[in-house]
C-alpha positions in Angstrom: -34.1 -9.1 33.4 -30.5 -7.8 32.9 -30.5 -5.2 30.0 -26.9 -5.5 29.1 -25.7 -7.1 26.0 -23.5 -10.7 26.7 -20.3 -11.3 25.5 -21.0 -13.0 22.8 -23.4 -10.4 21.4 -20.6 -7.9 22.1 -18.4 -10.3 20.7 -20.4 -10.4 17.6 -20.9 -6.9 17.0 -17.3 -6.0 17.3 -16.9 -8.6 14.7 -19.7 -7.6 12.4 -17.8 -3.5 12.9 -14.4 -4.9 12.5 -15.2 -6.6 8.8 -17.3 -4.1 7.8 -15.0 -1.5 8.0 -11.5 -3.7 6.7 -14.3 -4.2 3.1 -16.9 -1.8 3.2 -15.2 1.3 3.3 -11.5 -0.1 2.4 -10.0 2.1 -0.7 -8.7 1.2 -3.4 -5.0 3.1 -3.8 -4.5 5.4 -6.9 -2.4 3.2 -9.3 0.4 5.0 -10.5 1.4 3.8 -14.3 3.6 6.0 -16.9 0.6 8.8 -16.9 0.6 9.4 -13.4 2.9 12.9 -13.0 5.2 13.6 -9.8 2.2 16.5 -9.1 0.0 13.6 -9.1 1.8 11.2 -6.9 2.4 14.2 -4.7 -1.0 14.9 -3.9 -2.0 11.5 -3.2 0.9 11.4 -1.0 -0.4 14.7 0.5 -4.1 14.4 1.3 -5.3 14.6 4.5 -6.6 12.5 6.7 -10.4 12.5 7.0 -12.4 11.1 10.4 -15.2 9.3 10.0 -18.0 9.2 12.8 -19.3 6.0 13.6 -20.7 6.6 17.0 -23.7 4.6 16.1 -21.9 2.1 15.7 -19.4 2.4 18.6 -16.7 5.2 17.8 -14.9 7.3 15.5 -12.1 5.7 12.9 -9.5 6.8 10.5 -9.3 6.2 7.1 -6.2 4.5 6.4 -3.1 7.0 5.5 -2.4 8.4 2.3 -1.1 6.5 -0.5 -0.3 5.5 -4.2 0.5 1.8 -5.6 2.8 1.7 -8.2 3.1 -1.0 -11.0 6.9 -1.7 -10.7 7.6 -4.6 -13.1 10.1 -7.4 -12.3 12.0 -9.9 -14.1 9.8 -12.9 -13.4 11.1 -14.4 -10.1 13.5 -12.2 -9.1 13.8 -8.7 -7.7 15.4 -6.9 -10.8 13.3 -3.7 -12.4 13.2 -3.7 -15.3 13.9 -0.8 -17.3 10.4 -0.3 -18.3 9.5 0.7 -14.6 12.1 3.2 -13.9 10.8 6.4 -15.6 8.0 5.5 -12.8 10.5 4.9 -10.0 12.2 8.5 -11.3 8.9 10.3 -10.9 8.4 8.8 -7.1 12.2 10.0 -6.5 11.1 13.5 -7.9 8.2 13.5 -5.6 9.8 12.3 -2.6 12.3 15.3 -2.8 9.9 18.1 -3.7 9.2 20.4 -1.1 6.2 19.0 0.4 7.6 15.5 0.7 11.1 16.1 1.9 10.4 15.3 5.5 8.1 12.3 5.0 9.1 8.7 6.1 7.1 6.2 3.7 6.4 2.9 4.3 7.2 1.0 0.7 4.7 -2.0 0.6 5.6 -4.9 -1.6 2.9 -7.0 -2.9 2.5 -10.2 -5.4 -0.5 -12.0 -7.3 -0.8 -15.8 -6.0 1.0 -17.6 -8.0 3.4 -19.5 -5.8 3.0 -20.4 -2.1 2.0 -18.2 0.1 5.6 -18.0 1.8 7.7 -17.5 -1.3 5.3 -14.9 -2.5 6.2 -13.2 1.0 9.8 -13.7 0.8 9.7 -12.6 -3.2 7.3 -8.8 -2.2 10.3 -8.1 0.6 12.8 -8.6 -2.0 11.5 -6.4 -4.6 10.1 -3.9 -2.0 14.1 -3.8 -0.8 14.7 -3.2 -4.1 13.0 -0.2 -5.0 13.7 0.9 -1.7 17.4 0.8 -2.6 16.7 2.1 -6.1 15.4 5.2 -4.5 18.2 5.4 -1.9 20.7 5.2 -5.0 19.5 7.5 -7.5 17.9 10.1 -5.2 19.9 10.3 -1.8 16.8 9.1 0.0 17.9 8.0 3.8 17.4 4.6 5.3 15.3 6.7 8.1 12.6 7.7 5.6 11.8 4.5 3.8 10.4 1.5 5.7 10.1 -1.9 4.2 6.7 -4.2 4.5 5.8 -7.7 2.7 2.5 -8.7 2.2 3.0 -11.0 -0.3 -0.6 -12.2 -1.8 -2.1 -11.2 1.4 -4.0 -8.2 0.1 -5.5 -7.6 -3.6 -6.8 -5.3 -5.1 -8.3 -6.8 -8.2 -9.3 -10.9 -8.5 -6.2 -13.1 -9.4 -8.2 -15.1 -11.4 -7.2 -12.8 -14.3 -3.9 -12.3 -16.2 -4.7 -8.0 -15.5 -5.8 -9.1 -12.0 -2.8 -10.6 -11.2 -0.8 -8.2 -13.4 -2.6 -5.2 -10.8 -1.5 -7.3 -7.8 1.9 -7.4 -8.3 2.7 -3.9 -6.9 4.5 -1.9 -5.0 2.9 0.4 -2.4 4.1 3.8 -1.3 2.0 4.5 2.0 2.9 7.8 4.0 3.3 6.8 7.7 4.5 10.3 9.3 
């Protein structure tokens, strides 16, 4: 009898790895609020990279790259900050020029709760993520180069949208360091 595994077991398994390690070991991002200092946001933005081994179960894998979600607040269906948000937005400027961050390229990740269709919710996180893109760019001479735009819309929560601080959580910005 033929010892090797079929497809569809190897299908299976590759499977079974892939979703236990997008929710088993998926992180939750620090969330950056009016506490958070630039040090703070630095050093999330700063930590390394760990490997973790897997070879029993068929390799070795990456944690996902450093980052910090900020809670950016909007005016409700649009892309304006609010003024309430900026102090935050200033302290991701300071960071982004310090010394240890000047040569980073970030990706800025919008994200929404899911209220509204999935598509608007998509268009509406590329909006706002454009914004604060363009908030940074203004205020702090931050280059196109060095911040990239992504929309996930209500793609990928953090906290369960069947609460008002859920959804509150979910709407977010991302800053994810991609150099």
């Amino acid at each position: 009898m033929d010892k090797k595994p079929s497809f569809f077991k190897k299908l299976g398994f590759s499977l079974i790895l892939l979703c236990f390690h997008s929710t088993a070991w998926a992180d939750k991002p620090l969330i950056a609020d009016s506490e958070t200092s630039v040090t703070d946001i630095i050093q999330a933005l700063q930590k390394e990279q760990k490997m973790r081994d897997y070879r029993d179960l068929g390799g070795i894998a990456e944690d996902e790259p450093p980052k910090i979600a900020a809670l950016i607040h909007f005016k409700v269906d649009s892309a304006t900050i609010l003024e309430e948000s900026k102090p935050l937005l200033n302290k991701f400027g300071q960071a982004l020029q310090s010394d240890k961050l000047a040569h980073s390229t970030l990706m800025i990740a919008g994200h929404t709760d899911n209220t509204g269709t999935n598509i608007y919710n998509l268009a509406l996180s590329y909006r706002r993520a454009e914004s604060v893109k363009n908030y940074l760019k203004e205020q702090y001479g931050l280059t196109e180069q060095r911040l990239i735009i992504r929309a996930y819309g209500e793609e990928e929560p953090i906290e369960s949208n069947e609460t008002t601080q859920g959804r509150a959580i979910n709407r977010r910005v991302e800053f994810i360091r991609i150099d």
